[in-house]
DOBANU-839671 format. One record per atom (N, C-alpha, C, CB): residue number from 1; residue in one letter; chain; atom name; x, y, z. Coordinates in steps of 0.2 Angstrom, whole numbers, plus 2048, in hexadecimal, padded with zeros to 3 digits. Glycine has a CB too. Example, Ala and Ser with C-alpha at 12.3 -4.5 7.8 and 13.67 -1.06 7.14 Angstrom:
1 a A N 842 7E4 827;
1 a A CA 83E 7EA 827;
1 a A C 842 7F0 827;
1 a A CB 839 7EA 82D;
2 s A N 840 7F5 823;
2 s A CA 844 7FB 824;
2 s A C 840 800 827;
2 s A CB 846 7FD 81D;
***
This chain:
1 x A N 346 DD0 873;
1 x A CA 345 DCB 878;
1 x A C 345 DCF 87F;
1 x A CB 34B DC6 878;
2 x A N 342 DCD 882;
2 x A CA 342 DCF 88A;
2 x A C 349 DCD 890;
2 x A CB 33B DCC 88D;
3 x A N 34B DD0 894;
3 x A CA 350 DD1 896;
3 x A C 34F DCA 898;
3 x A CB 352 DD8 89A;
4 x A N 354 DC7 899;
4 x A CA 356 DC0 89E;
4 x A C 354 DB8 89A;
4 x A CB 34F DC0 8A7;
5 x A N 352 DBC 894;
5 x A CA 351 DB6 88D;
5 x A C 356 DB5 88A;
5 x A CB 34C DB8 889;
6 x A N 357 DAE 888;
6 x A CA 35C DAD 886;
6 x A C 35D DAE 87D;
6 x A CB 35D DA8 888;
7 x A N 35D DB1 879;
7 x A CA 35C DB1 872;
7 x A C 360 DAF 86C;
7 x A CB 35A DB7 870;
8 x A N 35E DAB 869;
8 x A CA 362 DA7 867;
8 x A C 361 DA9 85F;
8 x A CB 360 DA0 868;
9 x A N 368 DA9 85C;
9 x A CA 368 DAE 855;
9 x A C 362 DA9 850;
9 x A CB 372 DAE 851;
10 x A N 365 DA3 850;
10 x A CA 362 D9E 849;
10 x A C 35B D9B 84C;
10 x A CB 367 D96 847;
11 x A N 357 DA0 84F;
11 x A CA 352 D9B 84F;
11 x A C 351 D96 858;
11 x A CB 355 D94 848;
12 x A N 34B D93 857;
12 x A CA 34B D8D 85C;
12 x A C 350 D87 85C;
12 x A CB 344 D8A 85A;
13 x A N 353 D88 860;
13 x A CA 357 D83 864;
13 x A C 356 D7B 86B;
13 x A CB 35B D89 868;
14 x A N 35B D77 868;
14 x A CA 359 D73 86D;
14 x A C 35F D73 874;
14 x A CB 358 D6C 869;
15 x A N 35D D74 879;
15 x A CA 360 D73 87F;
15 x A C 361 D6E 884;
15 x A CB 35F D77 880;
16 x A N 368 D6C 886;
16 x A CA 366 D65 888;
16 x A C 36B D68 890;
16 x A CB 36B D5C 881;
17 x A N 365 D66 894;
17 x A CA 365 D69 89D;
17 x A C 368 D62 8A0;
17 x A CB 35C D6B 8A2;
18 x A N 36C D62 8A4;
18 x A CA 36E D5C 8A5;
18 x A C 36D D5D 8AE;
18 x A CB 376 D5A 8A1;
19 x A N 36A D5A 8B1;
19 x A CA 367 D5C 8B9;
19 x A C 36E D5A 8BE;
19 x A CB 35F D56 8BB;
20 x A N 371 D57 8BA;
20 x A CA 379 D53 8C0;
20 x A C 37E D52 8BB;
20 x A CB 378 D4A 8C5;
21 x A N 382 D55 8B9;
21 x A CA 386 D54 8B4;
21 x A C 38C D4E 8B7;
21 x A CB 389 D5B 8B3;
22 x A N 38E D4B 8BD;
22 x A CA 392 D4A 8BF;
22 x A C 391 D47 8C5;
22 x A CB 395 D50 8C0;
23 x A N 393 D3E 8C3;
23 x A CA 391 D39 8CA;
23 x A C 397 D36 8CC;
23 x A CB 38C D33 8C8;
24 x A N 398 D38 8D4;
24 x A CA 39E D35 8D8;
24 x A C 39C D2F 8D9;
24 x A CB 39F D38 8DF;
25 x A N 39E D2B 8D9;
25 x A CA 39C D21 8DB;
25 x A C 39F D20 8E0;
25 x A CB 39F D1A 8D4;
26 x A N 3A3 D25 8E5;
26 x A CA 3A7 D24 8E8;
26 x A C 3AB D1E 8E8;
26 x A CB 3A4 D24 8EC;
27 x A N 3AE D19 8EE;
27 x A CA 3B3 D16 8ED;
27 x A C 3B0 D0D 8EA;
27 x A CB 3B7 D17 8F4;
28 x A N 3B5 D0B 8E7;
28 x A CA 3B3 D05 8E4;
28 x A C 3B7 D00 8E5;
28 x A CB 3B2 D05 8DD;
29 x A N 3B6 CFA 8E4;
29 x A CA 3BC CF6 8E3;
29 x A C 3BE CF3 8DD;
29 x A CB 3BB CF0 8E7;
30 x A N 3C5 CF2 8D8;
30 x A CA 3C6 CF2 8D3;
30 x A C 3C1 CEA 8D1;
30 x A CB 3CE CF3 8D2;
31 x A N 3C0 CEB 8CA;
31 x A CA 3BB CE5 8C8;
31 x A C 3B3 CE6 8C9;
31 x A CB 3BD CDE 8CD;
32 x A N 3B0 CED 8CC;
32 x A CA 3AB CEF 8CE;
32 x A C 3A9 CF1 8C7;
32 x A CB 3AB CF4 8D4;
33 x A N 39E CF2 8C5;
33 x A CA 39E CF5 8C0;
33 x A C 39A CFA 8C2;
33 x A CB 39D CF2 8BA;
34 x A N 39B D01 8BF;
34 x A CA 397 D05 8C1;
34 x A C 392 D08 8BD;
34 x A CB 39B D08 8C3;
35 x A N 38D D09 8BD;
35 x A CA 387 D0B 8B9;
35 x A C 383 D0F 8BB;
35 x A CB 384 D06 8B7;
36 x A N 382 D17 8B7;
36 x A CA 37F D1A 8B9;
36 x A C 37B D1E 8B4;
36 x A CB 383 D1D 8BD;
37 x A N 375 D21 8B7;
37 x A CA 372 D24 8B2;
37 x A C 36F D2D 8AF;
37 x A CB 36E D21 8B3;
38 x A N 373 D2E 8AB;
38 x A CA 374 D37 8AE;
38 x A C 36C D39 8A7;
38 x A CB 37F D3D 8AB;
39 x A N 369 D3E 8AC;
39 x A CA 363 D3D 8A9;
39 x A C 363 D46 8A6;
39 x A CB 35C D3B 8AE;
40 x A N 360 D47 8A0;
40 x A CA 360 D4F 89C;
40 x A C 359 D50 89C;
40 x A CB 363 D51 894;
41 x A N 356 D56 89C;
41 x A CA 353 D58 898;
41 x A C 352 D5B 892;
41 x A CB 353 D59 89A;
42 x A N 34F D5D 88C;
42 x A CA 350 D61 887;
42 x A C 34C D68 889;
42 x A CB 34E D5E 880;
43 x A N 34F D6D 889;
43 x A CA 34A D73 88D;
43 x A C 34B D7A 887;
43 x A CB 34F D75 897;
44 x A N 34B D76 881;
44 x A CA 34C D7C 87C;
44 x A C 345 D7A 877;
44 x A CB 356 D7B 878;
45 x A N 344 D7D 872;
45 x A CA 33C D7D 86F;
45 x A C 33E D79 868;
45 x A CB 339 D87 86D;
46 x A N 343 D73 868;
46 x A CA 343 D70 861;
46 x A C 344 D67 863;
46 x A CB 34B D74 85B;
47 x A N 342 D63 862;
47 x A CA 348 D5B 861;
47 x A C 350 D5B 864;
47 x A CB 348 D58 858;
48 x A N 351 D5A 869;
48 x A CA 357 D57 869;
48 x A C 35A D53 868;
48 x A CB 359 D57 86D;
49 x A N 35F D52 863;
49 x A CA 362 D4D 860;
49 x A C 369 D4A 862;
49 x A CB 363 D4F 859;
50 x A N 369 D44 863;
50 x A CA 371 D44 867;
50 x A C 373 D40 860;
50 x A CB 372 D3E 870;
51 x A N 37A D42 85E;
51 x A CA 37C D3F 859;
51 x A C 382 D3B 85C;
51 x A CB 37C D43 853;
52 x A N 387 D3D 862;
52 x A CA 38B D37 864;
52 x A C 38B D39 86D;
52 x A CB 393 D38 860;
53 x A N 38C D33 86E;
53 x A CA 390 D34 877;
53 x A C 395 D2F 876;
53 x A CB 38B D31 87F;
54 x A N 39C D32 87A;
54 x A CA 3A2 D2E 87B;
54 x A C 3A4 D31 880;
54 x A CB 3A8 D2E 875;
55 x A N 3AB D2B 880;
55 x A CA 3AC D2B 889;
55 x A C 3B6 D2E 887;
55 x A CB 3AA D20 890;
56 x A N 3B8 D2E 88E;
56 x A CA 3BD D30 88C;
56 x A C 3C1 D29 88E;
56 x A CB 3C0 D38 88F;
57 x A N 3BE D23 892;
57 x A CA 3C2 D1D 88E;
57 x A C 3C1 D17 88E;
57 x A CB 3C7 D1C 88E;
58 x A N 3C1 D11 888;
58 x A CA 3BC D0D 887;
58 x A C 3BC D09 890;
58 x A CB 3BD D09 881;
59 x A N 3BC D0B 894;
59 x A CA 3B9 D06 89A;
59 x A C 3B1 D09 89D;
59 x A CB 3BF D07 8A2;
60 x A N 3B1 D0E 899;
60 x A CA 3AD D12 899;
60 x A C 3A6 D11 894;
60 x A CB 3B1 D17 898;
61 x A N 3A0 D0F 894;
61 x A CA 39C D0C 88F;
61 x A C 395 D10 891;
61 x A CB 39C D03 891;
62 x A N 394 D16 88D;
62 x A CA 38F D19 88C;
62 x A C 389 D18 887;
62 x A CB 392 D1C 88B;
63 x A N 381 D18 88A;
63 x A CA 37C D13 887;
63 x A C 378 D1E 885;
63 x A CB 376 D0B 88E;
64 x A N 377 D1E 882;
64 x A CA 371 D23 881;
64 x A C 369 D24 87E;
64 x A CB 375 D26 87E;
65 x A N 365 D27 87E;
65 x A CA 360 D28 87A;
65 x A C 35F D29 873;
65 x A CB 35D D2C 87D;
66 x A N 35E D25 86E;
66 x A CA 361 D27 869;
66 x A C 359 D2B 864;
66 x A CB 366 D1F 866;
67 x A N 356 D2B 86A;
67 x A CA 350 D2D 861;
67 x A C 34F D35 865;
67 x A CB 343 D26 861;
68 x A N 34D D39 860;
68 x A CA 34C D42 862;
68 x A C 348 D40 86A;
68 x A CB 345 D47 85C;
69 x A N 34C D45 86F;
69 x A CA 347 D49 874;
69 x A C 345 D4E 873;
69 x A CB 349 D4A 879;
70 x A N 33D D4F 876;
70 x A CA 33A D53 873;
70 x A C 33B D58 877;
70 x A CB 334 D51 873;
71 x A N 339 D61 873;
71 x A CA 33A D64 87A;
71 x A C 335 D62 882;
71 x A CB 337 D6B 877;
72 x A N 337 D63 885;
72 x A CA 333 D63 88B;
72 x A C 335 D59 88E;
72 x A CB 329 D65 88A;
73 x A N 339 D57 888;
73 x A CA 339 D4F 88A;
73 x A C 33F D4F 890;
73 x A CB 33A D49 882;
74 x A N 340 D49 893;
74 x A CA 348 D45 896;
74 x A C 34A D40 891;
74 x A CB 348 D41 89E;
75 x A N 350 D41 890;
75 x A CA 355 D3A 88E;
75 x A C 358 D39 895;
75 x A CB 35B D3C 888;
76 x A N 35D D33 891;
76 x A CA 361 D2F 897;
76 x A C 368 D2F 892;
76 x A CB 35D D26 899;
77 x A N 36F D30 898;
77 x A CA 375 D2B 892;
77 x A C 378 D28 89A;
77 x A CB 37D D32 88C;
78 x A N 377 D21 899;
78 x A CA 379 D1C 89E;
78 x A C 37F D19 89E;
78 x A CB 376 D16 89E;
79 x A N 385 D18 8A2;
79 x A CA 38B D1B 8A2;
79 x A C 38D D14 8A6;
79 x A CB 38D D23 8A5;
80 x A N 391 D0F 8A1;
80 x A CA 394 D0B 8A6;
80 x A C 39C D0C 8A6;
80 x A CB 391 D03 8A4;
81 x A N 39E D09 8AD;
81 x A CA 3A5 D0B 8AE;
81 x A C 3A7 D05 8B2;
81 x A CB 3A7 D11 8B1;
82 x A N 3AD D00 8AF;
82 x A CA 3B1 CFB 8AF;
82 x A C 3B5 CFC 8B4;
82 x A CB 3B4 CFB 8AA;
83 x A N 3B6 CFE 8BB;
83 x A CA 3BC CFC 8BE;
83 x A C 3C1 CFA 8BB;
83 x A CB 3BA CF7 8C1;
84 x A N 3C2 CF3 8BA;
84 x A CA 3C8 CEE 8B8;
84 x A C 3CD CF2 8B7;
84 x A CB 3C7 CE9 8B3;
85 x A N 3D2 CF2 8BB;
85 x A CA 3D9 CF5 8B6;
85 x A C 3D7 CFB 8B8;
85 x A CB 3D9 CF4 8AC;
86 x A N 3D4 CFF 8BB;
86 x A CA 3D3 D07 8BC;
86 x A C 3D3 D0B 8C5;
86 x A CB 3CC D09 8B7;
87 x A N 3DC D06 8C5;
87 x A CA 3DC D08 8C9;
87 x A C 3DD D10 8CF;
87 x A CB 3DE D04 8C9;
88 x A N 3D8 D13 8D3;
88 x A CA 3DE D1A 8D7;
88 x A C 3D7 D1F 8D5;
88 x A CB 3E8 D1C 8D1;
89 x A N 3D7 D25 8D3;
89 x A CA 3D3 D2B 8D3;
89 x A C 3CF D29 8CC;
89 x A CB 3D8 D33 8D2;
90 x A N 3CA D2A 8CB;
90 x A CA 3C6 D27 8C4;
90 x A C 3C3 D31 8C2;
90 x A CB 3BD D20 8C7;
91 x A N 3C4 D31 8BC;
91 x A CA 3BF D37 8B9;
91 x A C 3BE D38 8B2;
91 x A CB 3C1 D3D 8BB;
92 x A N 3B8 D33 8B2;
92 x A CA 3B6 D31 8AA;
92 x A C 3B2 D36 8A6;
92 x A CB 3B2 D2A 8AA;
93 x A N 3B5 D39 8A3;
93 x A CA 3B0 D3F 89E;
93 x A C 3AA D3B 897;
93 x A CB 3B9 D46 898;
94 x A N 3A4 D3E 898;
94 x A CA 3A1 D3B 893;
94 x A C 39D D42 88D;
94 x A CB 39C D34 897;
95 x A N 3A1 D41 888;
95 x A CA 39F D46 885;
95 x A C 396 D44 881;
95 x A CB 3A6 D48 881;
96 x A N 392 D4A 881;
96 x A CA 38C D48 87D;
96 x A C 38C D4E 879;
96 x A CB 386 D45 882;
97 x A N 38D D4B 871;
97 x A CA 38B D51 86A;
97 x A C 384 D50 869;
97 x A CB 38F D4F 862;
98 x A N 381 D56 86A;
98 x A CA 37B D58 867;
98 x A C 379 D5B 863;
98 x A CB 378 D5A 86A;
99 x A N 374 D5D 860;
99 x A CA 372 D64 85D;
99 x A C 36F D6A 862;
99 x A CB 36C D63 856;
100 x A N 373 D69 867;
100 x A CA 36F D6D 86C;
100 x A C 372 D74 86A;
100 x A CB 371 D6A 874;
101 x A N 36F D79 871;
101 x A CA 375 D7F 86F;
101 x A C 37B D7F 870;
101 x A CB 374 D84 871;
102 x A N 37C D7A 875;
102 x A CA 382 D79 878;
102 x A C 383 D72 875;
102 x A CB 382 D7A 87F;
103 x A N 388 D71 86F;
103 x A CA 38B D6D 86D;
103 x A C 38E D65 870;
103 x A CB 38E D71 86B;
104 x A N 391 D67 874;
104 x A CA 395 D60 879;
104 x A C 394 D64 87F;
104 x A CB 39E D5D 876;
105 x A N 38E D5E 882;
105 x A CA 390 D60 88A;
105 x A C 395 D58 88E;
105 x A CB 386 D62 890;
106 x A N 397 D59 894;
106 x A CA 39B D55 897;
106 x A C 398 D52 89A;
106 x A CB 3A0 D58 89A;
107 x A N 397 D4B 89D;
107 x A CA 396 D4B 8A5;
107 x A C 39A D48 8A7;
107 x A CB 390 D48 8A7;
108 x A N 39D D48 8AD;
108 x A CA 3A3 D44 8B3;
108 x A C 3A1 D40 8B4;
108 x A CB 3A3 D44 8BA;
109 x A N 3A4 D39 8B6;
109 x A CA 3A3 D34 8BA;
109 x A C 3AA D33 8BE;
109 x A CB 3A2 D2E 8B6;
110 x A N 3AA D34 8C4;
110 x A CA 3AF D35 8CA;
110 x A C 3AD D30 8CF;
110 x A CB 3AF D3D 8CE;
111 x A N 3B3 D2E 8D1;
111 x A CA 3B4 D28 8D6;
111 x A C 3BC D24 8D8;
111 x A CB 3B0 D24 8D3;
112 x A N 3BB D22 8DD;
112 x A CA 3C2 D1F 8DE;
112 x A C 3C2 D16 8DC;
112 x A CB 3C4 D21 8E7;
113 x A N 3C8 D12 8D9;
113 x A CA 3C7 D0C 8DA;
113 x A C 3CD D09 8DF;
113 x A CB 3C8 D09 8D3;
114 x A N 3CA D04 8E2;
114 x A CA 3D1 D01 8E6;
114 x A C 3D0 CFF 8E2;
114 x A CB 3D3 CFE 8EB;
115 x A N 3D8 CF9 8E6;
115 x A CA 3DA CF3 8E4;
115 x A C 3D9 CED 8E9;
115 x A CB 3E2 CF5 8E2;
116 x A N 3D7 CE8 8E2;
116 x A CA 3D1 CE2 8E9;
116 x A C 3D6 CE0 8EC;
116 x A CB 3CC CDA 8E6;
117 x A N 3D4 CDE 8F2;
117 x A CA 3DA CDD 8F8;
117 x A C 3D9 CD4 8F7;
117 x A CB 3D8 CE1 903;
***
């Protein structure tokens, strides 16, 4: 391989680019819902397969693309987050398992909740 290439031992790989890993919603009021949509690309030369997304907890409701993205395609995993009950510094981890090359990437969801006055 030529220098600055990445070479992979097994073959064609799928790789999942994720353009913003990480959405501040800034400040909310508790009972607020928040819904956001973190968008990938696959930028590797096979089908990306997502086989799970989970959140780190259930106020946390993750929707994803469930059929192969093609190389060169975008997916979506849409991320809804529950206020209620979550009150003070918010920082929701949403893990996504692929057959990528990179097994589980993260993305953030950061923000503050009050409390409704």
């Amino acid at each position: 391989a030529e220098s600055g290439e990445e070479v992979a031992s097994d073959g064609p790989i799928a790789v999942l680019s994720v353009e913003k890993d990480a959405y501040d919603f800034g400040k909310v009021t508790e009972g607020t819902q928040i819904e956001h949509v973190f968008t990938f690309k696959n930028t590797g030369d096979v089908p990306l397969i997502i086989s799970q997304v989970s959140a780190s907890c259930g106020c946390t409701t993750p929707e994803y693309s469930r059929h192969p993205v093609a190389p060169g395609q975008e997916g979506t995993v849409k991320v809804v987050f529950d206020s209620n009950g979550q009150i003070g510094q918010q920082h929701k981890i949403i893990s996504i398992l692929s057959n990528a090359s990179v097994k589980v990437v993260l993305l953030h969801l950061r923000g503050e909740v009050t409390r409704k006055s």
